[in-house]
PyMOL Python script that loads the backbone (N, CA, C, O; Angstrom):
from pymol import cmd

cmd.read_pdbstr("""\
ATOM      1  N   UNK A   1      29.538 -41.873  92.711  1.00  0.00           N
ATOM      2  CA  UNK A   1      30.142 -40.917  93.613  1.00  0.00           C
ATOM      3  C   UNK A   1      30.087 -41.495  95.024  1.00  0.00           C
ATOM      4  O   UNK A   1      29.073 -42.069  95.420  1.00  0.00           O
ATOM      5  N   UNK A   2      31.186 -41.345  95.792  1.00  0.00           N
ATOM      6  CA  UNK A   2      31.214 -41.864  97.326  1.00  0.00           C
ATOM      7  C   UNK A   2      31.004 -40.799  97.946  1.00  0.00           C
ATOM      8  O   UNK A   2      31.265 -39.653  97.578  1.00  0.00           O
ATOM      9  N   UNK A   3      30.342 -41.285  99.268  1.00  0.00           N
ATOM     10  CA  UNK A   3      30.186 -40.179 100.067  1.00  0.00           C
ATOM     11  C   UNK A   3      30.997 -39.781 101.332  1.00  0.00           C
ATOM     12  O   UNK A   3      31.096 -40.566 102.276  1.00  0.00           O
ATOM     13  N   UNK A   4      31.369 -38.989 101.337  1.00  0.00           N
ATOM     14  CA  UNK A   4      31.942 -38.299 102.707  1.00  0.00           C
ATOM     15  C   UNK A   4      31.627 -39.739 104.192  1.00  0.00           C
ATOM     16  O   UNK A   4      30.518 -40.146 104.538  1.00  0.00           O
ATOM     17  N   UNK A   5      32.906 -40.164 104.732  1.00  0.00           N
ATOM     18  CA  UNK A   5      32.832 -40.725 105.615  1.00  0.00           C
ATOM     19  C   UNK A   5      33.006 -39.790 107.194  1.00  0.00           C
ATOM     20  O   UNK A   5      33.974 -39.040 107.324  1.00  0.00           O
ATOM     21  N   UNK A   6      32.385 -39.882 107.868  1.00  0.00           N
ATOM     22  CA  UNK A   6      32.475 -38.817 109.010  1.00  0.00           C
ATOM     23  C   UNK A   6      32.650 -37.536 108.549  1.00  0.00           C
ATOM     24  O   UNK A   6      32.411 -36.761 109.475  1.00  0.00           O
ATOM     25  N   UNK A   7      33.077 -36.728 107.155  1.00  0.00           N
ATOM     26  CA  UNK A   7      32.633 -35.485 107.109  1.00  0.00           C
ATOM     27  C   UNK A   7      31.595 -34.994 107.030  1.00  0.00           C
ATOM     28  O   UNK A   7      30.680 -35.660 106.546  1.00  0.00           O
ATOM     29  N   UNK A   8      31.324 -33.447 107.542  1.00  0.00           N
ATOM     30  CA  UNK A   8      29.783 -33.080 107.773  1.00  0.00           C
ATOM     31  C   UNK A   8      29.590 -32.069 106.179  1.00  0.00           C
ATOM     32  O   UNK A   8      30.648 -31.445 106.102  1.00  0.00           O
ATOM     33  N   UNK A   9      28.945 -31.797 105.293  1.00  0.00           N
ATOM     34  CA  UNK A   9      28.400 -31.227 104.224  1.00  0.00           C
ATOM     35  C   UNK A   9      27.627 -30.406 103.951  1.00  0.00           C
ATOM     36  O   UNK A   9      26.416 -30.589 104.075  1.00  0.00           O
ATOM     37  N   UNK A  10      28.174 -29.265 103.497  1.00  0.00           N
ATOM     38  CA  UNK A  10      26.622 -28.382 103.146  1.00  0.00           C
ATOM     39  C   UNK A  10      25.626 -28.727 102.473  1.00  0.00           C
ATOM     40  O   UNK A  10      25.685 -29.360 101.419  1.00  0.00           O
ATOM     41  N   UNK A  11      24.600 -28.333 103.033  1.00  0.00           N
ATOM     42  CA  UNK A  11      23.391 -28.824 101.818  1.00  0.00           C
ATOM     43  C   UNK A  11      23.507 -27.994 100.517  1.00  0.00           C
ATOM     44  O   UNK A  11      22.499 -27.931  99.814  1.00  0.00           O
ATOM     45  N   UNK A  12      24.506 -27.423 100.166  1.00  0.00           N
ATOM     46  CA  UNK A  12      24.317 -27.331  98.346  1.00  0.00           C
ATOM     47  C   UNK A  12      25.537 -28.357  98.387  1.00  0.00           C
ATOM     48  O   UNK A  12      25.944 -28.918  97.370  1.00  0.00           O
ATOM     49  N   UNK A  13      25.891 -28.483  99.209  1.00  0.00           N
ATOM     50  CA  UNK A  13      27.046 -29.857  98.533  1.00  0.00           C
ATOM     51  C   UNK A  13      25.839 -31.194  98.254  1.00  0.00           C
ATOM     52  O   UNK A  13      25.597 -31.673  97.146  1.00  0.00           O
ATOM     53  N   UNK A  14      25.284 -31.559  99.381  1.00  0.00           N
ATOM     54  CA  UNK A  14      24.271 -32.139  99.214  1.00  0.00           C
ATOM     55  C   UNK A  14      23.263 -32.558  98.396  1.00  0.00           C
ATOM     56  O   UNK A  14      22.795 -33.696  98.342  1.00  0.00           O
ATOM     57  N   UNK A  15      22.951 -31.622  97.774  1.00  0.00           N
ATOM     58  CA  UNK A  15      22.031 -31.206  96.938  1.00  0.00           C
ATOM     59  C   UNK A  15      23.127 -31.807  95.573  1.00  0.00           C
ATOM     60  O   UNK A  15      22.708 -32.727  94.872  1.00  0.00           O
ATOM     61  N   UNK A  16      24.413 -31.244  95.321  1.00  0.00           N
ATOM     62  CA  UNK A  16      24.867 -31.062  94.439  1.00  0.00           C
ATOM     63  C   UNK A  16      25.303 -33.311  94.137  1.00  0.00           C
ATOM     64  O   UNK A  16      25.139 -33.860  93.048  1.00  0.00           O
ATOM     65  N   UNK A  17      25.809 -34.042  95.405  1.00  0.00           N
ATOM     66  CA  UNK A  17      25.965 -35.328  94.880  1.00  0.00           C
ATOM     67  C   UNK A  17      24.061 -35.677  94.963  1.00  0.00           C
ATOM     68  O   UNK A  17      23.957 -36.674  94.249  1.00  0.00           O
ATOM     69  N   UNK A  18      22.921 -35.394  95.374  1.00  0.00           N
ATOM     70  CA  UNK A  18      21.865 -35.728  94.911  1.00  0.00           C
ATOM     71  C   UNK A  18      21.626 -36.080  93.402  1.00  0.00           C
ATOM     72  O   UNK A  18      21.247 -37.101  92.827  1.00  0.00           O
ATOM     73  N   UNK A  19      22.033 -34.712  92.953  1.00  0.00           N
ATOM     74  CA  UNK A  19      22.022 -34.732  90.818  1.00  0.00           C
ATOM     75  C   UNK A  19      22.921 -35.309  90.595  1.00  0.00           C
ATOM     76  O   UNK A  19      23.170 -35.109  89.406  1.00  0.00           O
ATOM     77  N   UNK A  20      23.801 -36.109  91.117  1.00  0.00           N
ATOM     78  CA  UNK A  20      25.167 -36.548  90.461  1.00  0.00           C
ATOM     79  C   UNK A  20      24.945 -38.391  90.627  1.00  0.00           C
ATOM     80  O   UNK A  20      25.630 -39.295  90.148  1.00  0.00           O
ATOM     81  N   UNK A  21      23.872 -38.442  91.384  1.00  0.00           N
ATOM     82  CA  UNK A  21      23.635 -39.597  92.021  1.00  0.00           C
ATOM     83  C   UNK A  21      22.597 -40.424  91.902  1.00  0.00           C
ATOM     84  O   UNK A  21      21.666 -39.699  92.252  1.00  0.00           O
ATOM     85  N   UNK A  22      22.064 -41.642  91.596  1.00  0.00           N
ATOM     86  CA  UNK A  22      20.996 -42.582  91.241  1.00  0.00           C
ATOM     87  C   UNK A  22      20.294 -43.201  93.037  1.00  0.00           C
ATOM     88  O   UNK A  22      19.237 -43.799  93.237  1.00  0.00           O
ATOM     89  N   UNK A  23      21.060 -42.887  93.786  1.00  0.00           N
ATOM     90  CA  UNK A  23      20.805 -43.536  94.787  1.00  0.00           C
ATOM     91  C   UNK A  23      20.008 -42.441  95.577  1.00  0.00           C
ATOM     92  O   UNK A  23      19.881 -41.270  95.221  1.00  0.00           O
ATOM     93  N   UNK A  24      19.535 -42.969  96.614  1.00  0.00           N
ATOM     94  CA  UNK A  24      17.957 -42.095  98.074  1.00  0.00           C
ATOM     95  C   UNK A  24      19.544 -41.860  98.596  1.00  0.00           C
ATOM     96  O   UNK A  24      20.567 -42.545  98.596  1.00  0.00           O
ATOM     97  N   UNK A  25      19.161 -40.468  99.052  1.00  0.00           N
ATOM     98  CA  UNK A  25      19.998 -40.398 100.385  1.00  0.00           C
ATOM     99  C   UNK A  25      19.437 -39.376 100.620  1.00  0.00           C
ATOM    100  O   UNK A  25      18.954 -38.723  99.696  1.00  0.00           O
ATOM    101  N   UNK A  26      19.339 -38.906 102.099  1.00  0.00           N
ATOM    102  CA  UNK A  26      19.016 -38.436 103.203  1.00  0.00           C
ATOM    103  C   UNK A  26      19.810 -37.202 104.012  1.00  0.00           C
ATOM    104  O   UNK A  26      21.029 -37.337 103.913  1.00  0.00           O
ATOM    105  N   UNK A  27      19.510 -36.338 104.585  1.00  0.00           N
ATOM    106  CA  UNK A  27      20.683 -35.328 104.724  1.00  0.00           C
ATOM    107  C   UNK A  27      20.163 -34.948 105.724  1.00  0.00           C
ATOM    108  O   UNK A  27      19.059 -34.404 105.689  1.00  0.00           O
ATOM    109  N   UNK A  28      21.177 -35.246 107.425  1.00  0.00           N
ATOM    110  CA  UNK A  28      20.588 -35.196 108.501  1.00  0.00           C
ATOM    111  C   UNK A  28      21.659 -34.566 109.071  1.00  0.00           C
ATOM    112  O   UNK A  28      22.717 -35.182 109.195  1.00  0.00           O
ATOM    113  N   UNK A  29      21.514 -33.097 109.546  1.00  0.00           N
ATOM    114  CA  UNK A  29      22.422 -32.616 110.511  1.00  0.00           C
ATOM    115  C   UNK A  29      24.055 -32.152 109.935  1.00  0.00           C
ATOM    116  O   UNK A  29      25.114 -31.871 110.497  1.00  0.00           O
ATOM    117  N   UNK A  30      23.626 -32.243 108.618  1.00  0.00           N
ATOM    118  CA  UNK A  30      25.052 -32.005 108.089  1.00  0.00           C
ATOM    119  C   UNK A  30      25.885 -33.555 107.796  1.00  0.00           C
ATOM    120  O   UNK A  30      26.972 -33.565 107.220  1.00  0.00           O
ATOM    121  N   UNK A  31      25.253 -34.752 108.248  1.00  0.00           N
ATOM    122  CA  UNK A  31      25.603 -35.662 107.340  1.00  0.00           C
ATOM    123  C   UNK A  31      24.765 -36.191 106.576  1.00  0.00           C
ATOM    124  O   UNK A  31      23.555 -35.988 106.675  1.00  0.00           O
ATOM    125  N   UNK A  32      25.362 -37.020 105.616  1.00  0.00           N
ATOM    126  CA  UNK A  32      24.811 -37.978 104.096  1.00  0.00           C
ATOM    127  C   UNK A  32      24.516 -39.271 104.592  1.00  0.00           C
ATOM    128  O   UNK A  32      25.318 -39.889 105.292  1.00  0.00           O
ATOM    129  N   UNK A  33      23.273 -39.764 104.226  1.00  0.00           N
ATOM    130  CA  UNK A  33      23.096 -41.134 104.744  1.00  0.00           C
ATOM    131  C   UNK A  33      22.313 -41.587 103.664  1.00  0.00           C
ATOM    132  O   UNK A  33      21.446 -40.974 103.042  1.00  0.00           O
ATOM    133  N   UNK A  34      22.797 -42.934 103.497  1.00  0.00           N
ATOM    134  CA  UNK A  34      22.009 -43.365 102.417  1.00  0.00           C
ATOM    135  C   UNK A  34      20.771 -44.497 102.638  1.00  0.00           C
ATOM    136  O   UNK A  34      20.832 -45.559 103.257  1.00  0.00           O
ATOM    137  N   UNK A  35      19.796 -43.987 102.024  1.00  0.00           N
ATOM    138  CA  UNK A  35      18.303 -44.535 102.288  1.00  0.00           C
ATOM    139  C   UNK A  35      18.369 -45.675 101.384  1.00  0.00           C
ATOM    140  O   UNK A  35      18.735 -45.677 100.209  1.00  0.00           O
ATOM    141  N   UNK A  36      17.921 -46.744 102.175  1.00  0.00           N
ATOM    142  CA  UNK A  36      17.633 -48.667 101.580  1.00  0.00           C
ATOM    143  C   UNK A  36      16.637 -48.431 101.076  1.00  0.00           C
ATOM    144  O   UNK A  36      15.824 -47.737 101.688  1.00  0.00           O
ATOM    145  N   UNK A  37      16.350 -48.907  99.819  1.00  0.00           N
ATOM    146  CA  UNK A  37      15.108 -49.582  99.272  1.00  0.00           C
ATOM    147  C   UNK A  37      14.294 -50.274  99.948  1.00  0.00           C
ATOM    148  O   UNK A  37      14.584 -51.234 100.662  1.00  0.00           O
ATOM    149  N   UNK A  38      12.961 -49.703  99.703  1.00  0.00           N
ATOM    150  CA  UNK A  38      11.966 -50.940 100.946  1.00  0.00           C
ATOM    151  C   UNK A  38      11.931 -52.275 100.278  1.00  0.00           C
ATOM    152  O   UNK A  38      12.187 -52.432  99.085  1.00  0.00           O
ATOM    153  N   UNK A  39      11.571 -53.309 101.175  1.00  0.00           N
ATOM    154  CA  UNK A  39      11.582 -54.542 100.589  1.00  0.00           C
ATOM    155  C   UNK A  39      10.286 -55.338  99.719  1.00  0.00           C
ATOM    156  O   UNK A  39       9.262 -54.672  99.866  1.00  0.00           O
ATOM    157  N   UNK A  40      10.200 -55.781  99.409  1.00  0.00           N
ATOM    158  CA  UNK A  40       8.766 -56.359  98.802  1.00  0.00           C
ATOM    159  C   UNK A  40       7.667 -56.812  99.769  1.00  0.00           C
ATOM    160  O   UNK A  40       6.542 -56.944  99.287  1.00  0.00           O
ATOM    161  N   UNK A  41       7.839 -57.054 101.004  1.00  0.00           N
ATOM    162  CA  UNK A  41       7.415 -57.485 102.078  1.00  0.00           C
ATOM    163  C   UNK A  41       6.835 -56.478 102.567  1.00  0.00           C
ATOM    164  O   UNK A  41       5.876 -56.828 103.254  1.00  0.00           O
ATOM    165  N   UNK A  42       7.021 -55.080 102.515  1.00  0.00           N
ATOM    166  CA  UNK A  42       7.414 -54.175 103.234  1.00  0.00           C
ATOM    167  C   UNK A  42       6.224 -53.473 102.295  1.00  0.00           C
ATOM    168  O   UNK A  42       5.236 -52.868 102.710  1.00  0.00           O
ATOM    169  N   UNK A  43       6.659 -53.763 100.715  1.00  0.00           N
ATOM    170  CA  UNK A  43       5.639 -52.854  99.633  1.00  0.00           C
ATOM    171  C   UNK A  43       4.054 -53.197  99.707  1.00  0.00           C
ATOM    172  O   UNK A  43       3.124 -52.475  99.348  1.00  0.00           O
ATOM    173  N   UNK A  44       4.009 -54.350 100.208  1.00  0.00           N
ATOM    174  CA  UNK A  44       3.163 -55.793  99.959  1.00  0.00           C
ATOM    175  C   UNK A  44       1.805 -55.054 101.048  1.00  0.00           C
ATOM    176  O   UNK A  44       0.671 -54.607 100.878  1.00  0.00           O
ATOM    177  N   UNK A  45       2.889 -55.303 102.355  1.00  0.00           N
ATOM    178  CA  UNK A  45       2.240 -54.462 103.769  1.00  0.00           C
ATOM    179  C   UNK A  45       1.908 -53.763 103.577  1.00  0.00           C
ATOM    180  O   UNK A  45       0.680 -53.846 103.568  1.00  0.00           O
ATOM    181  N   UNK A  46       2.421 -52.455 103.248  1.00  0.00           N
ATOM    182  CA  UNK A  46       1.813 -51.075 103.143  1.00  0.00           C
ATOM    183  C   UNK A  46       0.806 -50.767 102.216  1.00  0.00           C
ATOM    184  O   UNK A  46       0.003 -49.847 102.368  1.00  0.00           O
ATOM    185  N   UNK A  47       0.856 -51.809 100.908  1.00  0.00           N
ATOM    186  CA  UNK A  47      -0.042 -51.382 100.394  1.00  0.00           C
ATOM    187  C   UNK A  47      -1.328 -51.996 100.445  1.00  0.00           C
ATOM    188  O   UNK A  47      -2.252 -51.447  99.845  1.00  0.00           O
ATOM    189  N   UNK A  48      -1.543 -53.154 101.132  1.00  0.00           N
ATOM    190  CA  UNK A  48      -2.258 -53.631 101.957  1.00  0.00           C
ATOM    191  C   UNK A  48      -3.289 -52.600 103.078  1.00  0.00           C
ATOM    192  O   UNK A  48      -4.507 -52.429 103.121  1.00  0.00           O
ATOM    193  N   UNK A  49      -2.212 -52.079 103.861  1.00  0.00           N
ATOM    194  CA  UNK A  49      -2.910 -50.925 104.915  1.00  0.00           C
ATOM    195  C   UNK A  49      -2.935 -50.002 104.270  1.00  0.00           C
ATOM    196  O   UNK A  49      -2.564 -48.989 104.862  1.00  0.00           O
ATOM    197  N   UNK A  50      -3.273 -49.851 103.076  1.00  0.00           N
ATOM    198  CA  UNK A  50      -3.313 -47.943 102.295  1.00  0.00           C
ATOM    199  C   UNK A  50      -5.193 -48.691 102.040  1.00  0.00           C
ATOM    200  O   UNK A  50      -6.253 -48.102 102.252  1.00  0.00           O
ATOM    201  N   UNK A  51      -4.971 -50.199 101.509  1.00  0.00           N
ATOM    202  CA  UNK A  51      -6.377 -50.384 100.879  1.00  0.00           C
ATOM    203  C   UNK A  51      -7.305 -50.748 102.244  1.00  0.00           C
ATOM    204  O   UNK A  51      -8.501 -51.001 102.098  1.00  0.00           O
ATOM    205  N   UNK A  52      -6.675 -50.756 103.577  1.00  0.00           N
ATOM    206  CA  UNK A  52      -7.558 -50.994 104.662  1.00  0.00           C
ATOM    207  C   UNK A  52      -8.729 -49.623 105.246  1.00  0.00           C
ATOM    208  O   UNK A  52      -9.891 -49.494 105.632  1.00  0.00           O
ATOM    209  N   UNK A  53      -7.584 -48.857 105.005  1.00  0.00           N
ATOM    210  CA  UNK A  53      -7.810 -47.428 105.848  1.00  0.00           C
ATOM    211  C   UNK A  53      -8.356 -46.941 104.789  1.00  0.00           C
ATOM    212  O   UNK A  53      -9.203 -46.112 105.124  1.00  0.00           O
ATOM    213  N   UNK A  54      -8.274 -47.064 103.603  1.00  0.00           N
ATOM    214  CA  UNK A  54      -9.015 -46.418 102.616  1.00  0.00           C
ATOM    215  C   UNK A  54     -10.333 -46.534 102.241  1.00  0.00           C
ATOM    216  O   UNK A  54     -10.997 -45.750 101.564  1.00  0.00           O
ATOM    217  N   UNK A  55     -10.762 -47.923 102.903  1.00  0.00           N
ATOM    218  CA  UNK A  55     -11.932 -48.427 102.715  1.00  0.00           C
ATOM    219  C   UNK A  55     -12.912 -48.327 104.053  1.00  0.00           C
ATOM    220  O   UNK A  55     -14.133 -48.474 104.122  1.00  0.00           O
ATOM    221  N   UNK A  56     -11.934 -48.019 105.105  1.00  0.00           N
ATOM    222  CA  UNK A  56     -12.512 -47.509 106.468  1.00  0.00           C
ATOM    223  C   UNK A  56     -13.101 -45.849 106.219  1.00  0.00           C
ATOM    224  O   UNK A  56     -14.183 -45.394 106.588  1.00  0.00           O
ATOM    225  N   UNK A  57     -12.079 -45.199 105.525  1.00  0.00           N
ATOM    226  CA  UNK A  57     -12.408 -43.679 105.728  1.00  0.00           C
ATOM    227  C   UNK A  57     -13.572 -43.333 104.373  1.00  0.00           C
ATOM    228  O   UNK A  57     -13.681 -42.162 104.011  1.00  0.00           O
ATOM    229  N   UNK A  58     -14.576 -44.657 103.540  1.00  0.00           N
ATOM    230  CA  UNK A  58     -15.055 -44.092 102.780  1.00  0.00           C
ATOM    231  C   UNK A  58     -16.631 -44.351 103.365  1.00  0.00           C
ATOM    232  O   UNK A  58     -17.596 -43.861 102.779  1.00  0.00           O
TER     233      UNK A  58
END
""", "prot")
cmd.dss("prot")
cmd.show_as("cartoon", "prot")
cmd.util.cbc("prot")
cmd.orient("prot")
């Protein structure tokens, strides 16, 4: 399903290409934006600082 270019959407429209759809997207202000996959770099980092702070706060 494509999404609305410059049109603005209700959120049950919203909602409704969500279930219709495999892809992240995001719903800001009445538009559809579609959310990137984080990168491996990105997974690597964070989960890195989840095991930093986790080991600080015990």
């Amino acid at each position: 399903m494509s999404l609305p270019k410059g049109n603005f959407v209700t959120y049950e429209e919203y909602e409704e290409m969500k279930k219709s759809s495999e892809h992240l997207m995001e719903y800001i202000d009445g538009v559809v934006y579609m959310s990137p996959s984080p990168s491996p770099d990105h997974q690597r980092t964070s989960m890195k600082l989840s095991l930093v702070l986790g080991n600080l706060l015990e």
